[in-house]
C-alpha positions as a printed NumPy array, in Angstrom:
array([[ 43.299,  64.443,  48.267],
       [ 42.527,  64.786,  44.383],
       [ 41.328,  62.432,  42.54 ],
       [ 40.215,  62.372,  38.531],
       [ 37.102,  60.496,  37.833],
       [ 37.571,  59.983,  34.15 ],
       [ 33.999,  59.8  ,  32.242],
       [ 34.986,  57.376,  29.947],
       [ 31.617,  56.237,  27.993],
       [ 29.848,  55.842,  30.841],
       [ 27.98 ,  59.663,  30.733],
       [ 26.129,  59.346,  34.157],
       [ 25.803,  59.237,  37.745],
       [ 24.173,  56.175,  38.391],
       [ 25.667,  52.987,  38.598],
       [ 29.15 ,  54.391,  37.831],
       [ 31.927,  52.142,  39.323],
       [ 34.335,  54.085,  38.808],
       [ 32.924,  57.417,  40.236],
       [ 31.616,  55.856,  43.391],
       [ 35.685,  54.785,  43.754],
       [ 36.799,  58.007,  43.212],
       [ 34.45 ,  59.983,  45.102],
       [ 35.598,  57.481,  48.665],
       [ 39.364,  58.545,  47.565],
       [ 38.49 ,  62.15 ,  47.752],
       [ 37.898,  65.539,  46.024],
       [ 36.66 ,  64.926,  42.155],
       [ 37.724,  66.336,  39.118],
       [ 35.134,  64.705,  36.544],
       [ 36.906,  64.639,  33.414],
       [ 35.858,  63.702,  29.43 ],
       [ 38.537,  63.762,  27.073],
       [ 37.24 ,  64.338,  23.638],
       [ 39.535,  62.334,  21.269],
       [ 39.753,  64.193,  17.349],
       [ 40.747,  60.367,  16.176],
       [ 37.4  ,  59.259,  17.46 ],
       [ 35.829,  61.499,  16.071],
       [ 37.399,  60.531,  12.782],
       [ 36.301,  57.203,  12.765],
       [ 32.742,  57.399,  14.725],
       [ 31.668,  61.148,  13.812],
       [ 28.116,  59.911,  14.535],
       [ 29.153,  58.569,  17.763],
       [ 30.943,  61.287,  18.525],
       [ 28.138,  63.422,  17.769],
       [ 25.915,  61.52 ,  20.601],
       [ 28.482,  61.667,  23.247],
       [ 29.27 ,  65.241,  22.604],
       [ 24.997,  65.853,  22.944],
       [ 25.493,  64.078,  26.148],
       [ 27.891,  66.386,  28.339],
       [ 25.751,  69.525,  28.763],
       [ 22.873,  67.247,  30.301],
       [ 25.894,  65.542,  32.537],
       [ 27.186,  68.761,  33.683],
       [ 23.996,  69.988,  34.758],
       [ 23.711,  67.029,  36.825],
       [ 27.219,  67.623,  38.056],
       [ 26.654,  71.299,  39.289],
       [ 23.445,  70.254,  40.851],
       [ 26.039,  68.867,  43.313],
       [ 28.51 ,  71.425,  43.532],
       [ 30.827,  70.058,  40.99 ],
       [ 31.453,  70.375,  37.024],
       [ 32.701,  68.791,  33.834],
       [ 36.167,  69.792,  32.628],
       [ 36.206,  68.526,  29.109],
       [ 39.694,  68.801,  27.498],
       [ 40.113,  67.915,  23.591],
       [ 43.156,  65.666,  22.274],
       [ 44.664,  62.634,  22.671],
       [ 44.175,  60.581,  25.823],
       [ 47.399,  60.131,  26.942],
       [ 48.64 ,  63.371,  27.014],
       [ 45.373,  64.932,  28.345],
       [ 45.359,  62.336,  31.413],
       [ 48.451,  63.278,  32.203],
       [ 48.618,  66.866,  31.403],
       [ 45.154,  66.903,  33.689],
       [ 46.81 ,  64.88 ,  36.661],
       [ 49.834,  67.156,  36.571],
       [ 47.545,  69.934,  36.568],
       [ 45.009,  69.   ,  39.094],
       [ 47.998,  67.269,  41.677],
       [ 45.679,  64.493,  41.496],
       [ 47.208,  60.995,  43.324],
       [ 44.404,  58.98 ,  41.566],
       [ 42.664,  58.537,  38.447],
       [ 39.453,  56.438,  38.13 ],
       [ 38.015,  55.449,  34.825],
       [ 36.135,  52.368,  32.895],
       [ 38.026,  49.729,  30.819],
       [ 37.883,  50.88 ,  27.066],
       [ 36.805,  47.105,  26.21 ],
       [ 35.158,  47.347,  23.768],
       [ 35.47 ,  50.573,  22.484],
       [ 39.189,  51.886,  23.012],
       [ 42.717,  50.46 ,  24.212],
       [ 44.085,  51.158,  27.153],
       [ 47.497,  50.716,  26.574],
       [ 50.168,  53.453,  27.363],
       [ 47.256,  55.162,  30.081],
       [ 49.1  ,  54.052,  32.899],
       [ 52.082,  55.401,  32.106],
       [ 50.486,  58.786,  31.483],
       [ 48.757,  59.26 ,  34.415],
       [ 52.354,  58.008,  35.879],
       [ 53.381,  60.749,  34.334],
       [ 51.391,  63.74 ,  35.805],
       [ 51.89 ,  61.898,  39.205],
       [ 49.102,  59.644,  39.76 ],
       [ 48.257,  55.911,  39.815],
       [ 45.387,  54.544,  37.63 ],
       [ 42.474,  52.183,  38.527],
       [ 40.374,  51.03 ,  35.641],
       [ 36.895,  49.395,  36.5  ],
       [ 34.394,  46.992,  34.437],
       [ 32.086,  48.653,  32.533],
       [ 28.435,  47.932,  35.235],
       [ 27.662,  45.399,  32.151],
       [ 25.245,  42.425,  33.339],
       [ 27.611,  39.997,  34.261],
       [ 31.704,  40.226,  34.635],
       [ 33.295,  39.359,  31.273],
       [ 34.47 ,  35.729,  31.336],
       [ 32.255,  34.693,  34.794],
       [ 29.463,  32.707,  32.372],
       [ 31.402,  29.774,  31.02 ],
       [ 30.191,  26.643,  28.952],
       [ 30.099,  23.703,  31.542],
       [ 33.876,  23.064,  29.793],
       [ 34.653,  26.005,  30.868],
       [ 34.997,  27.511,  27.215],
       [ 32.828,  30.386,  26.207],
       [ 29.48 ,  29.816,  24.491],
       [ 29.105,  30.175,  20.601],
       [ 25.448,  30.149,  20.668],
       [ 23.157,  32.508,  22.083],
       [ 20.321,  30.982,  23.376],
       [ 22.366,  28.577,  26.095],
       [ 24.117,  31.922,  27.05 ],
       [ 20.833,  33.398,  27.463],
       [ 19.335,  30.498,  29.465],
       [ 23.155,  30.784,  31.947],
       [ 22.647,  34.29 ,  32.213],
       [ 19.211,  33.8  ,  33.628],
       [ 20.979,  31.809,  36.215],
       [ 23.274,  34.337,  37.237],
       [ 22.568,  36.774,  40.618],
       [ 22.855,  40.102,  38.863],
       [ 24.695,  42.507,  40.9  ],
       [ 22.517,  45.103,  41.693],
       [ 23.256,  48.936,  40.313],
       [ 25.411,  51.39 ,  42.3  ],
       [ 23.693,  54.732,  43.808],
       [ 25.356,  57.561,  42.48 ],
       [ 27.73 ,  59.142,  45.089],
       [ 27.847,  62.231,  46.701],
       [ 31.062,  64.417,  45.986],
       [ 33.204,  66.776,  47.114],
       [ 34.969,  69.336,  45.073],
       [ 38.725,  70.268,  44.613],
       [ 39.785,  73.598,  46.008],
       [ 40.966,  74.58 ,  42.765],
       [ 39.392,  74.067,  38.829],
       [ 41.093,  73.241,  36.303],
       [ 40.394,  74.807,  33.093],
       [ 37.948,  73.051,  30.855],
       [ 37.576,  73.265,  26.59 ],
       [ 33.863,  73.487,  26.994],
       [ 31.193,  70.761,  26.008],
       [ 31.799,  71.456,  21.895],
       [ 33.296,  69.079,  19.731],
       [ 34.919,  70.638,  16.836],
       [ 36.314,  67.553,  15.141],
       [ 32.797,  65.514,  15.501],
       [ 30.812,  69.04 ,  14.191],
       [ 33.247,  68.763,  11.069],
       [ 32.978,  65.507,  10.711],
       [ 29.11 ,  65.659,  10.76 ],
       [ 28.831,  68.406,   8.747],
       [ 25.39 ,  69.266,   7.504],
       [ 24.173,  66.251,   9.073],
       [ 25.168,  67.59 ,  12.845],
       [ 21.748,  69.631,  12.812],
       [ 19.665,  67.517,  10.97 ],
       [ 20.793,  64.343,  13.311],
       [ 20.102,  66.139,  16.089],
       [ 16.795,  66.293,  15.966],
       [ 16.653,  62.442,  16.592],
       [ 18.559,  62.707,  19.651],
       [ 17.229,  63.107,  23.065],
       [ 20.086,  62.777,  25.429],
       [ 21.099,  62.81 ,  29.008],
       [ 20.688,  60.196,  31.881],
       [ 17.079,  61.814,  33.318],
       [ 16.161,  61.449,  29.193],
       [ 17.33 ,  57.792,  29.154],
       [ 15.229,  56.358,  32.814],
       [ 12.503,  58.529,  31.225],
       [ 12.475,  56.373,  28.375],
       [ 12.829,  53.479,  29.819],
       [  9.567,  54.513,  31.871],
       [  7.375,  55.151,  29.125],
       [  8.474,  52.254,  27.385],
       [  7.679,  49.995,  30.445],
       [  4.54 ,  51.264,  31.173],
       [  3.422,  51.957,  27.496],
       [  4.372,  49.098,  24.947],
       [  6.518,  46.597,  26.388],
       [  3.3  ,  43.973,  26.195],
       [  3.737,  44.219,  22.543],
       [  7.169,  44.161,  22.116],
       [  8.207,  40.715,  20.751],
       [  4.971,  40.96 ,  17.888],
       [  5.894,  44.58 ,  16.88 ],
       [  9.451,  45.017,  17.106],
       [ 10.041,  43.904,  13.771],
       [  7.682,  46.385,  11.719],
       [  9.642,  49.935,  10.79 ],
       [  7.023,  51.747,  11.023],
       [  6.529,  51.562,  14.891],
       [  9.779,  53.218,  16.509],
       [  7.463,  53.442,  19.551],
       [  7.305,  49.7  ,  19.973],
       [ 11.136,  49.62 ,  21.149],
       [ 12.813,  51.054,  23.96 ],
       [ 15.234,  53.112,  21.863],
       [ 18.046,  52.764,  24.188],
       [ 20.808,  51.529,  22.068],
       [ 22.251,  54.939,  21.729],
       [ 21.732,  55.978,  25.521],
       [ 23.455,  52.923,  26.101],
       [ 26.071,  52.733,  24.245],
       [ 27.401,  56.082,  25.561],
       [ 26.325,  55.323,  28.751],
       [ 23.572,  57.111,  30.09 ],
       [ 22.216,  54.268,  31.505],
       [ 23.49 ,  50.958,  32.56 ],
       [ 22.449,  47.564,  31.745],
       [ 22.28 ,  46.375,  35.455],
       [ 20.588,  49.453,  35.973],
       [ 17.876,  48.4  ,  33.443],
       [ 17.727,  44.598,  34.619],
       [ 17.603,  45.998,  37.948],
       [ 14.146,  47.853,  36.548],
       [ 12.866,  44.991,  35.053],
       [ 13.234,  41.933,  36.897],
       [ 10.301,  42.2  ,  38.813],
       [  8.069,  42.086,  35.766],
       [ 10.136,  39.701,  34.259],
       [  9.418,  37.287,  37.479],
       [  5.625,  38.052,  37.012],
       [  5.602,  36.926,  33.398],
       [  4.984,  40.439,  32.063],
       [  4.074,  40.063,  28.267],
       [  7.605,  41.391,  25.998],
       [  9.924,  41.74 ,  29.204],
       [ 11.736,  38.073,  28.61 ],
       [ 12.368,  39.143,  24.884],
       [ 13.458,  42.566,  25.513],
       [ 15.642,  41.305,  28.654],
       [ 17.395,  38.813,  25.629],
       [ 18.194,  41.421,  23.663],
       [ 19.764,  43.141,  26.047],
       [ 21.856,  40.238,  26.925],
       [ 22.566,  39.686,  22.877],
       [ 24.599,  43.063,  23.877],
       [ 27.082,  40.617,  26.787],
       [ 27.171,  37.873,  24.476],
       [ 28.671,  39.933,  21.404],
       [ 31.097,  41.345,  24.4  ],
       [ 31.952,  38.025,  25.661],
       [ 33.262,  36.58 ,  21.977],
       [ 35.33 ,  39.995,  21.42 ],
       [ 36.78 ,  39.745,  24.481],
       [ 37.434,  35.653,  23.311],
       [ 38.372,  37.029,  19.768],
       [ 39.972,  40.742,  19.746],
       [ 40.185,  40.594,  16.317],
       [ 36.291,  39.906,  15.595],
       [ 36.086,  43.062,  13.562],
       [ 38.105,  42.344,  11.316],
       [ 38.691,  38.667,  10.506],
       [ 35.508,  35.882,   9.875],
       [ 34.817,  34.112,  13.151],
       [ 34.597,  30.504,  11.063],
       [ 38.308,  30.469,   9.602],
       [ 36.713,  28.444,   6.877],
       [ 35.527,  31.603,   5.644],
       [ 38.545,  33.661,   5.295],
       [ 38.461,  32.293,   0.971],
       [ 35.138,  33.614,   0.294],
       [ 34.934,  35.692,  -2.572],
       [ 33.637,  38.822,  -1.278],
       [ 34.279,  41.638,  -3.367],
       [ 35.947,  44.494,  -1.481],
       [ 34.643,  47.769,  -1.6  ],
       [ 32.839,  49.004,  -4.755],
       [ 30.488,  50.945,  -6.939],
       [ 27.713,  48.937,  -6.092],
       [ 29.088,  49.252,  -2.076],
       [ 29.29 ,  53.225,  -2.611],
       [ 25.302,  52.811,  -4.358],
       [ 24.075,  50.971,  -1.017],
       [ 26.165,  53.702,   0.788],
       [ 24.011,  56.604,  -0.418],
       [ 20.842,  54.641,  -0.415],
       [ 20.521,  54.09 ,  -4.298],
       [ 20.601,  50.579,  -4.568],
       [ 17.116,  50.914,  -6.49 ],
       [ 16.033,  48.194,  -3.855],
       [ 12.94 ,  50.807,  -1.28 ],
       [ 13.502,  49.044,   1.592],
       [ 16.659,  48.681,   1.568],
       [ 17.578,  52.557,   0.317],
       [ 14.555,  53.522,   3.343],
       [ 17.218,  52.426,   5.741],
       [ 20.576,  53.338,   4.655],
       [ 18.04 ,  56.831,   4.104],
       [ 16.849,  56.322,   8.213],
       [ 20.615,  55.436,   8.988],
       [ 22.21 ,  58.35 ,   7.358],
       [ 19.805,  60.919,   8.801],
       [ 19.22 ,  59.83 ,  12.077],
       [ 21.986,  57.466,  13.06 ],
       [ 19.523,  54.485,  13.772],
       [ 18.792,  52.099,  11.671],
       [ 15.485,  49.382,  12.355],
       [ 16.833,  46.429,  13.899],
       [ 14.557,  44.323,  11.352],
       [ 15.99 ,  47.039,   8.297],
       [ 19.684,  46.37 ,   9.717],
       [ 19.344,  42.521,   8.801],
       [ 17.86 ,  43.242,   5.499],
       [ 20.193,  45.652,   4.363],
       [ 22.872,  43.815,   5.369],
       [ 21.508,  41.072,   4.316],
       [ 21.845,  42.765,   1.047],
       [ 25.002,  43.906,   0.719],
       [ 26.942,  40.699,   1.647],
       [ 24.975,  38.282,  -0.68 ],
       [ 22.687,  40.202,  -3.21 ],
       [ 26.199,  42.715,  -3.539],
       [ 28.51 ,  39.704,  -2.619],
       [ 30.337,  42.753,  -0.926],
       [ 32.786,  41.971,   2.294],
       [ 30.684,  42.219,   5.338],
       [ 33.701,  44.499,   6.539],
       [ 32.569,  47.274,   4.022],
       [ 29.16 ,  47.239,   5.905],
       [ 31.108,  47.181,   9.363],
       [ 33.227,  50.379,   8.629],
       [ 29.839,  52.591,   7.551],
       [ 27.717,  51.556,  10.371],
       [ 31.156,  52.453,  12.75 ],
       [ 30.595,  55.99 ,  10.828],
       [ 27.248,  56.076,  10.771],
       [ 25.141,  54.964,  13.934],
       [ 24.971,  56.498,  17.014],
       [ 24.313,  53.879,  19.262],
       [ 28.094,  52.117,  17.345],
       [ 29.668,  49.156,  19.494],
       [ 32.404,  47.666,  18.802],
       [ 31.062,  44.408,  19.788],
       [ 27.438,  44.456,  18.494],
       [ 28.918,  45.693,  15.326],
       [ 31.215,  43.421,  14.734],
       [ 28.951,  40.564,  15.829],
       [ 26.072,  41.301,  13.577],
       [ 27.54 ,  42.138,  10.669],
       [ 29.472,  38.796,  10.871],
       [ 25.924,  36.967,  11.978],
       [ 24.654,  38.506,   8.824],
       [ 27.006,  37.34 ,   6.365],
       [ 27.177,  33.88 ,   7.88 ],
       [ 30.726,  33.585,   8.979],
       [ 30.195,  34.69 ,  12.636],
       [ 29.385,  32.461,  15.493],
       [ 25.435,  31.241,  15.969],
       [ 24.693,  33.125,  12.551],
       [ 22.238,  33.108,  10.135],
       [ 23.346,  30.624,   7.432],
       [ 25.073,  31.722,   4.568],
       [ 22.017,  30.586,   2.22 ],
       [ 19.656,  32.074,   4.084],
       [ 19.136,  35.009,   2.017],
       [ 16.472,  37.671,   2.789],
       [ 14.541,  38.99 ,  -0.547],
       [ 14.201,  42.408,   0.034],
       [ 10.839,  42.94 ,  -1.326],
       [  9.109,  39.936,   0.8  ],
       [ 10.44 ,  41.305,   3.901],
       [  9.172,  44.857,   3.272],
       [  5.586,  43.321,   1.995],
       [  5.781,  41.449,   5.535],
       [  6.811,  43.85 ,   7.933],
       [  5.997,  47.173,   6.295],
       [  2.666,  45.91 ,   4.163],
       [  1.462,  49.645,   4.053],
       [  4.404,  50.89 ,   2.85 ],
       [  4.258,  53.704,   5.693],
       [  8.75 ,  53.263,   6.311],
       [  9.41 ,  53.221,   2.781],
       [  7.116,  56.3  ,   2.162],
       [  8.543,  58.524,   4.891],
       [ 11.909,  57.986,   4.259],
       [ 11.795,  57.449,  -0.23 ],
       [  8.746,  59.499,  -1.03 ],
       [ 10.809,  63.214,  -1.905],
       [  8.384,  65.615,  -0.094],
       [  8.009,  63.017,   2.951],
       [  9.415,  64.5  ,   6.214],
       [ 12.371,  61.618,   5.919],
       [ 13.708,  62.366,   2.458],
       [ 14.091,  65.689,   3.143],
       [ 15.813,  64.88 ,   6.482],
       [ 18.07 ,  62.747,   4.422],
       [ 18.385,  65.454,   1.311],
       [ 19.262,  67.898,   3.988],
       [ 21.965,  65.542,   5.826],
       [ 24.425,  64.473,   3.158],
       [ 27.01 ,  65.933,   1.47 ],
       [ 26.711,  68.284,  -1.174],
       [ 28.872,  66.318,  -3.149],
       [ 27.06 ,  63.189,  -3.667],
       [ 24.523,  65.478,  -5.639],
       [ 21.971,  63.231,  -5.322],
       [ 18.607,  64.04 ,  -7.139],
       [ 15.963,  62.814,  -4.882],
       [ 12.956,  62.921,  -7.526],
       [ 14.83 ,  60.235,  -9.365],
       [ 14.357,  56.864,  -8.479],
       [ 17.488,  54.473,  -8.836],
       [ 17.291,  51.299, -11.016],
       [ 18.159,  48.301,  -8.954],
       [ 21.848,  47.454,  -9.148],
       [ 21.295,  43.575, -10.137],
       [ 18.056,  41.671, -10.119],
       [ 17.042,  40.307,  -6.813],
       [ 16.855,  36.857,  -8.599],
       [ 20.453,  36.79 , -10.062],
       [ 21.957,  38.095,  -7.123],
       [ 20.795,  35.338,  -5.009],
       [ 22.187,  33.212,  -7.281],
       [ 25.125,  34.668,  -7.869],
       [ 25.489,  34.494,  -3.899],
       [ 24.687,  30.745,  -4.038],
       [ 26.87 ,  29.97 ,  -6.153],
       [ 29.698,  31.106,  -4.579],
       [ 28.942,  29.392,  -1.588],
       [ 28.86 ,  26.158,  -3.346],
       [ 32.521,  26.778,  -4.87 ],
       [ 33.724,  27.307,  -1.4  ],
       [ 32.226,  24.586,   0.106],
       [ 33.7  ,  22.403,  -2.83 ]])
């Protein structure tokens, strides 16, 4: 019998639900459709999944088997593939929280087979940790604490597998529409990519055995990448799982190792964004706290566009939409201040923010996104208050006192400004010897942003 194991954001062997079903139904076809409107929307994204297949086919062969990557929508690929293959089965991962589903079934149907979706091997199953009401938490910290309480199912050993007597014919690992999409910033981003699954437990390693002790006192300075895992990207397309990781960890974490609870929680900040999108589909789109579906947030404008291309005149800020547009990471401690930012200082919809980190990061979730953004701009559930409003300048004095972040990526012969001059389009024609002038004083935009607080309270 063949069987389709479709790769579906989840670019590995390990811990792959859905593989180690299809490989027990028979012969596998591992399949990764690459979608053109996904690359549309998430051309950064797209760019870090499409880095991610020659790694996964290398790992494939080393079995006996390949990738067949086929470009297009996936409904009509699924079932042009099944029809193609005679497969009776197709095996692939929920899109929650990064695609529908709707309408699969009835392709694969189509070309003759019957589809079986699987959870995503998140930490827990979405819905099991409930409030003792049964409702779903809206604070983190008690979701943390019933988490912690949880048996963890342990990761899944990637299978062995068999191969179909007959290929089908494949598109090759290139992704046109993302490349496009990138444009000059394909090459330059890149560089800042290391992907594959061996990549990902390797850096999981070295992080574990290099700074994990110092984790929860250095995470929040710029300046010291190496003081995070840098796994958001590897696992947001998959290359490792987050059981897989807990798995890795939880001996250290029962011996009290220095930085492993706090790094543990922010993996699980990850499940709870999942949990309230799965509670609230529209979360992306619409405030969390109805009350604030009247607040005057301006939609998109100049002053949106300025933040955009890192010319607010603000360093810190303009460092990491810089970092952002060049690498597709952004700081978690640069995130919060430059949204931060935009939704009071700019009294810009947090939705504006939303749509250019979708474009923009590699390591984009639907969830996380949509979560943080609405955590910044303090209309999300447990978020920051609305009045708590981050000046710019004492953040970057506190976490970046030497300047070292702002230099690299606002000084214009520093190795990060001419990352970013070499990543963006020609047409924003950007002089990078010329600083910007801020767009409003730091003082009258927080009051600005006060004051329309007030009025909507009132």
């Amino acid at each position: 019998m063949t069987v389709i194991c479709w790769f579906r954001r989840v670019l590995r062997l390990d811990d792959h639900p859905a593989l180690v079903a299809a490989a027990a139904a028979g012969a596998v076809v591992p399949l990764v459709i690459l979608d053109p409107a996904e690359a549309r929307d998430h051309p950064a994204s797209a760019q870090r999944q499409a880095m991610a297949l020659a790694p996964l086919d290398r790992a494939l062969r080393a079995q006996g088997s390949r990738l067949i990557v086929r470009r297009g929508a996936p409904d009509a690929v699924l079932e042009a593939v099944a029809r193609d293959t005679g497969a009776t089965q197709v095996h692939a991962t929920e899109g929650f929280p990064f695609a529908s589903d709707e309408g699969l079934a009835d392709a694969a149907r189509r070309g003759g087979a019957v589809l079986h979706l699987h959870p995503l091997a998140d930490l827990v199953p979405r819905g099991s940790v409930r409030t003792g009401s049964g409702g779903v938490y809206k604070v983190f910290t008690p979701f943390w604490k019933a988490v912690r309480q949880v048996d963890i199912a342990p990761p899944l050993a990637a299978p062995r597998l068999s191969a179909p007597e007959r290929w089908p014919e494949s598109d090759g690992p290139d992704w046109p529409e993302a490349r496009a999409a990138m444009d000059r910033g394909w090459d330059v981003m890149a560089a800042y990519i290391r992907p594959g699954e061996e990549a990902a437990h390797d850096r999981l390693e070295e992080f574990l055995t290099g700074d994990v002790a110092g984790y929860k006192a250095d995470r929040d300075h710029p300046w010291r990448p190496e003081a995070t895992s840098g796994l958001s990207d590897a696992l947001a397309v998959g290359e490792i799982s987050a059981r897989r990781i807990w798995a890795r960890c939880r001996g250290d974490f029962e011996q009290g190792i220095p930085g492993i609870e706090p790094f543990l929680s922010e993996l699980c900040w990850r499940e709870f964004a999942r949990e309230l999108m799965a509670e609230s589909p529209d979360l992306g789109r619409a405030p969390w706290r109805k009350e604030w579906s009247d607040f005057p947030w301006r939609a998109d404008n100049d002053d949106a566009e300025a933040w955009r291309r890192g010319r607010t005149g603000v360093p810190i800020v303009d460092a990491g939409m810089r970092e952002l547009y060049a690498t597709g990471r952004m700081h978690n401690r640069v995130r919060m201040i430059t949204g931060s930012y935009l939704t009071k200082h700019l009294l810009t919809d947090w939705r504006v923010g939303l749509d250019w980190f979708a474009r923009c990061l590699t390591d984009w979730d639907a969830a996380s996104n949509a979560m943080n953004w609405q955590w910044v701009g303090g209309c999300g559930p447990d978020a920051s208050p609305f009045f708590r409003i981050f000046n710019p300048e004492t953040q970057a004095e506190k976490f970046d006192a030497k300047s070292r972040y702002r230099d690299h990526w606002m000084r214009p012969d520093a190795p990060g400004a001419q990352d970013f001059g070499a990543a963006i389009p020609r047409s924003w024609d950007l002089d990078l010897t010329r600083r910007a002038m801020p767009r409003i004083s730091l003082a009258e935009g927080r009051a600005r942003a006060l004051t329309a607080y007030e009025e909507m309270k009132s």
